[in-house]
C-alpha positions in Angstrom: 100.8 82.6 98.1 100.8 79.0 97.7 98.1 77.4 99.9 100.8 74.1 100.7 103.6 76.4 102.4 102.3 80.0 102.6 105.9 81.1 100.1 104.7 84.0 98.1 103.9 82.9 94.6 106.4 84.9 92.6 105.3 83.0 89.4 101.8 84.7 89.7 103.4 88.0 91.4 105.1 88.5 88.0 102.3 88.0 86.0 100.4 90.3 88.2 103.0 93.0 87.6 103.2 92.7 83.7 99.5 93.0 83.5 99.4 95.9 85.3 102.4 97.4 83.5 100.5 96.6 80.7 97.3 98.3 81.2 100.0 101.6 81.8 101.4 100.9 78.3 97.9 101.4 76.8 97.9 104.7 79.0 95.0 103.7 81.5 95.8 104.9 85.3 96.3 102.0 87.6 95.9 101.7 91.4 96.5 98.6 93.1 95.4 97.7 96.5 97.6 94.7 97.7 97.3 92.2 101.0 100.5 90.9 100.8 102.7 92.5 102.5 102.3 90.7 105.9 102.9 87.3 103.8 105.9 89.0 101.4 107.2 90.0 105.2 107.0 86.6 106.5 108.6 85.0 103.9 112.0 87.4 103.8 112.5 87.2 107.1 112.1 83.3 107.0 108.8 82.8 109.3 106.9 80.2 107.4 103.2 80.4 109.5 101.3 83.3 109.8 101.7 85.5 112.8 99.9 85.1 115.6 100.2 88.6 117.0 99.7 91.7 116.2 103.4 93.3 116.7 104.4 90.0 113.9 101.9 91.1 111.6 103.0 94.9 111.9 106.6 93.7 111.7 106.0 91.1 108.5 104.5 94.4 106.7 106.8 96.6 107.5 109.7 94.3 105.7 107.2 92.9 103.2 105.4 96.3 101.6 109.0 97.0 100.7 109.8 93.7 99.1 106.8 93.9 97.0 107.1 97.2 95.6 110.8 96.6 94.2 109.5 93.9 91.9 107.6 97.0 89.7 111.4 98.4 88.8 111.8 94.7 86.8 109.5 95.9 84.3 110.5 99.7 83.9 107.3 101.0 86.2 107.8 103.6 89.0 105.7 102.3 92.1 104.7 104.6 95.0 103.7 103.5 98.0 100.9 104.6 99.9 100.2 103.4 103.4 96.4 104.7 104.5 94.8 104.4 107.7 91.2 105.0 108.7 92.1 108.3 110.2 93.3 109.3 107.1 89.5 108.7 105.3 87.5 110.6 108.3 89.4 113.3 108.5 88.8 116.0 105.8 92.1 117.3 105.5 94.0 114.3 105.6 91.7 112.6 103.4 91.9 115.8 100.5 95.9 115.4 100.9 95.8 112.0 99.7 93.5 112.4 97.3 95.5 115.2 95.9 98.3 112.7 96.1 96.7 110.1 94.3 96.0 112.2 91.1 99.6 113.8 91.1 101.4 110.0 91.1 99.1 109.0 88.6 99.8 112.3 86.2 103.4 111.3 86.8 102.5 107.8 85.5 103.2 106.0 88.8 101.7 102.8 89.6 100.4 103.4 93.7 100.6 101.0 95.6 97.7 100.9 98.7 98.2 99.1 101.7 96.3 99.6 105.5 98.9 101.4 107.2 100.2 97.6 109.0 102.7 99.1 111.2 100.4 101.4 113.7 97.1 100.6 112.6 95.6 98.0 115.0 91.9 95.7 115.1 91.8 96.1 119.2 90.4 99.3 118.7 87.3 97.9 116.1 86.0 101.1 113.8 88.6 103.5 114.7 91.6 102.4 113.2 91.2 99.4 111.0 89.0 99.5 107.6 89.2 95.7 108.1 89.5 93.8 105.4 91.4 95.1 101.8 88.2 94.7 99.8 86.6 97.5 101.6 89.6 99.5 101.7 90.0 99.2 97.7 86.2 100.5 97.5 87.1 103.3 99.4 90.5 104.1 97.5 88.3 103.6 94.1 85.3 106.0 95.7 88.4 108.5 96.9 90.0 109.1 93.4 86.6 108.9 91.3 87.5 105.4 89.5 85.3 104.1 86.9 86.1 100.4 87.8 87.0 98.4 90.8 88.1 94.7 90.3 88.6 92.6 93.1 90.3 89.1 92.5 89.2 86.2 94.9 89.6 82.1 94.9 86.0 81.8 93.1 84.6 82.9 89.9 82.5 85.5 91.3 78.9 86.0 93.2 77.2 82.7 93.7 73.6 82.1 95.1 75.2 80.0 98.0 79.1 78.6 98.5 79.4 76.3 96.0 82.4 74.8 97.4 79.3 72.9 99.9 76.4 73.1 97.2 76.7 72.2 94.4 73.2 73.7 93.3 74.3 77.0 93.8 73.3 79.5 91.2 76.2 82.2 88.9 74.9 85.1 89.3 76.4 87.3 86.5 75.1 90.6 86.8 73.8 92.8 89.5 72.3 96.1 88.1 71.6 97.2 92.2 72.7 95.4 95.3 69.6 94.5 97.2 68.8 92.6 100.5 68.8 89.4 98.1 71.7 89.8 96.9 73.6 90.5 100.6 72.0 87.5 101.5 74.1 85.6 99.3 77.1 86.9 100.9 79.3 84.6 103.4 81.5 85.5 106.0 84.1 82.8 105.4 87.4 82.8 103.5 89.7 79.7 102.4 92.2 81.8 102.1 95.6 81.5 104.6 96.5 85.1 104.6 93.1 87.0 103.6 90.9 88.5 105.7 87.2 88.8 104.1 84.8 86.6 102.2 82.3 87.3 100.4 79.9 89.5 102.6 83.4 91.9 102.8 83.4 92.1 98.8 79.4 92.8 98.9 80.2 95.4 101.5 82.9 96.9 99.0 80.4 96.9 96.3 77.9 99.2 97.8 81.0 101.5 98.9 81.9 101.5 95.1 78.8 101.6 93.4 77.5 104.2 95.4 80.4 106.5 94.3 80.2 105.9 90.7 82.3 102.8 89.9 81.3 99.5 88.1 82.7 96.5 90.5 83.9 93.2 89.5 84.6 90.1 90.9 86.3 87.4 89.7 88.7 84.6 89.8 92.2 85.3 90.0 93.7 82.0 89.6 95.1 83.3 85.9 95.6 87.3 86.6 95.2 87.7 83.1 91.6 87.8 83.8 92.1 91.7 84.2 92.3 92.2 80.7 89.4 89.9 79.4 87.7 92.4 81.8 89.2 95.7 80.4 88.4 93.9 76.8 85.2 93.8 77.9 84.4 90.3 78.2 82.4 88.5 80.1 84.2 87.1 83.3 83.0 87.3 86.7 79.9 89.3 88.6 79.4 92.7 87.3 78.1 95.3 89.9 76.5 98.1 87.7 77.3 101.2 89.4 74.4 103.4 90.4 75.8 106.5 92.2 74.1 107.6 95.7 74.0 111.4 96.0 74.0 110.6 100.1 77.2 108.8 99.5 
């Protein structure tokens, strides 16, 4: 969005969406896990603040999921939409049915499209229904269908020492083979962002989710989305989190 008026930023949006089309040209399976759909909502139906309650936010994304997944069909991609709630992960059933689903869409070269399940999950009851914030719930999608990466696109270049928007000494840390106490420590529960929900002690949280299961993580700045293919060129671009699979996991 952009951070004077909260208006979805359709310029990035776009570029988003022929990056990811893309990747399916070169025949790689794509998942994306989007938070927009509360600000896409907001924005068709004219509501230019964020919503204050939770029957606005649940309203916003039910309008808004289905804004944002039209925008695929510009550049010839199918996009499914998969709406996942925490029920859905702790329940063994529920959770083989969608992981079943997952691999089926992507055979069929569909683009899913995860969001938190907006319109009955709820944070009032904390740990029962909500996974939170969207950086753990991408983890767990990536630890769900067995991906081998997990990038996750924030407002800074990737894991710092300390928040070097308030010190400037703070130290790029490029590479983290395993995710240690040290490391956590580095982690800040704050985010400048108008319409995300988790800073950088969510993404650290999302890394253990995902290295555990078996998938590199990266994070990095998605000011320019092309950034995603740098990554899948193998450049350097961000903080790579090695992944180092836990058999307790």
């Amino acid at each position: 969005t952009h951070p004077q008026t909260g208006e979805m930023n359709l310029m990035k949006i776009e570029k988003l969406i022929r990056v990811i089309s893309d990747l399916r040209g070169e025949g790689r399976d794509v998942v994306l896990v989007s938070s927009g759909a509360i600000a896409a909502g907001r924005q068709a139906l004219g509501h230019h603040r964020r919503p204050d309650t939770l029957a606005e936010k649940q309203a916003f994304a039910a309008v808004g999921q289905a804004r944002l997944m039209k925008l695929f069909a510009e550049y010839n991609q199918t996009a499914a939409q998969i709406l996942l709630t925490k029920d859905t992960m702790i329940n063994d059933s529920s959770r083989y049915n969608a992981q079943n689903t997952f691999d089926e869409l992507l055979n069929l070269g569909a683009i899913p499209i995860v969001n938190e399940n907006d319109t009955v999950s709820t944070s009032e009851i904390p740990y029962v229904d909500s996974f939170g914030d969207n950086d753990r719930l991408s983890a767990i999608v990536a630890a769900l269908i067995g991906a081998d990466l997990l990038i996750l696109l924030s407002d800074i270049d990737g894991l710092y020492s300390d928040d070097p928007r308030s010190n400037p000494d703070a130290r790029f840390v490029s590479l983290v083979p395993e995710i240690t106490p040290e490391f956590l420590d580095m982690g800040k529960s704050t985010s400048s962002s108008d319409v995300g929900t988790g800073g950088m002690s969510a993404k650290l949280v999302a890394a253990r989710i995902a290295t555990d299961s078996g998938a590199d993580m990266v994070i990095a700045n998605g000011d320019q989305v092309e950034v995603i293919l740098d990554i899948m060129a193998g450049k350097e671009k961000g903080t790579l989190f090695l992944a180092h699979p836990n058999l307790d996991f």
